[in-house]
Residue, then its C-alpha position, 0 to 999 in steps of 0.5 A: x098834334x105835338x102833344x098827342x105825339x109826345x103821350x104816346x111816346x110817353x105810353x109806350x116807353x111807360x110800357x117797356x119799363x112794366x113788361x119783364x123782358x127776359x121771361x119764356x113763354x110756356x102757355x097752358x095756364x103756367x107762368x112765364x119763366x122769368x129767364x133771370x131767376x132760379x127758380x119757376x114756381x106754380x101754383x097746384x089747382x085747387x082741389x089737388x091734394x098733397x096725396x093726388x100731387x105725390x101720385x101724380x108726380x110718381x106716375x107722370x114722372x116714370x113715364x116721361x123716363x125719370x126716376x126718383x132717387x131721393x126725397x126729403x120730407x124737410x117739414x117732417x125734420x122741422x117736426x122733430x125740432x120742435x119747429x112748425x113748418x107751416x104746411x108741407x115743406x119737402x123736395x124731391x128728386x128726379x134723373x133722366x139720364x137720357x136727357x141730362x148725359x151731354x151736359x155730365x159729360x161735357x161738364x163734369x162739374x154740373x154734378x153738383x146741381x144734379x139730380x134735379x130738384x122740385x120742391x112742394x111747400x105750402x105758403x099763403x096766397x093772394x088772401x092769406x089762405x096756405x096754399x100748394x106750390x111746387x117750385x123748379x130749380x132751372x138746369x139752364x139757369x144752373x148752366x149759367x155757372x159753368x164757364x164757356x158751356x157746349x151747346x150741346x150742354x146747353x141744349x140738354x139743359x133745356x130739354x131738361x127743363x122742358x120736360x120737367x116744367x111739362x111733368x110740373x104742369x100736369x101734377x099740379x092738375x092731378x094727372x096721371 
């Protein structure tokens, strides 16, 4: 019985170790967000395009209110240097200001992290096969350079995320 006792104990510490213990569940076939990284990266479906991707980020982000200020075709750039980029390699930009207002406001120095950024670059999978993945640079993570953030701050910067990781799970599948 004691043994028996001790091979559980054993299996279940074993267990806390493996299991990450700062992620966010999102559900709907997305990863967790690791709480402790950056950055939140999916991969884009199978049979989705770059083009579908691009459309669909254009369509899906106009209407959840987000604008696209600014993109930057880096893979093109490697181009004209001479570099192989090895797939796409870009990132684009978006703002909505209805959600992000709190945390400018309460602190200014936040700026630098704005606008928001997806990256969509190609590296290879599982099999070595180039495949498409859009990456997210976390606002709440961002926050976590700004000493003492409001609440207020804090919960912009999660609605923030909310709807951009929302905006990343419908263009990876091709919607509009």
């Amino acid at each position: 019985m004691r043994l028996f006792l001790i091979c559980v104990l054993c299996s279940i510490s074993a267990c806390s170790w493996a299991a990450p213990t700062h992620v966010r569940a999102i559900g709907q076939g997305m990863p967790d967000v690791d709480l402790d990284n950056a950055i939140y990266e999916v991969p884009v479906k199978p049979g989705v395009s770059y083009q579908d991707l691009i459309d669909s980020l254009k369509s899906i982000s106009e209407g959840m209110n987000f604008v696209n200020p600014a993109n930057f075709p880096i893979g093109e750039h490697m181009k004209l240097r001479g570099q192989d980029p090895q797939g796409v390699k870009e990132v684009r930009t978006f703002c909505n200001l209805s959600m992000g207002t709190e945390i400018i406001l309460d602190h200014p120095e936040f700026l630098v992290f704005a606008p928001c950024r997806l990256a969509i670059y190609e590296k290879p999978d599982a099999n070595g096969k180039r495949q498409l993945f859009l990456g997210l640079d976390r606002p709440t993570h961002d926050l976590k350079n700004i000493k003492q953030p409001t609440a207020r701050a804090q919960a912009s910067a999660q609605q923030l995320e909310d709807a951009l990781i929302q905006l990343m799970e419908k263009a990876r599948r091709g919607d509009f």
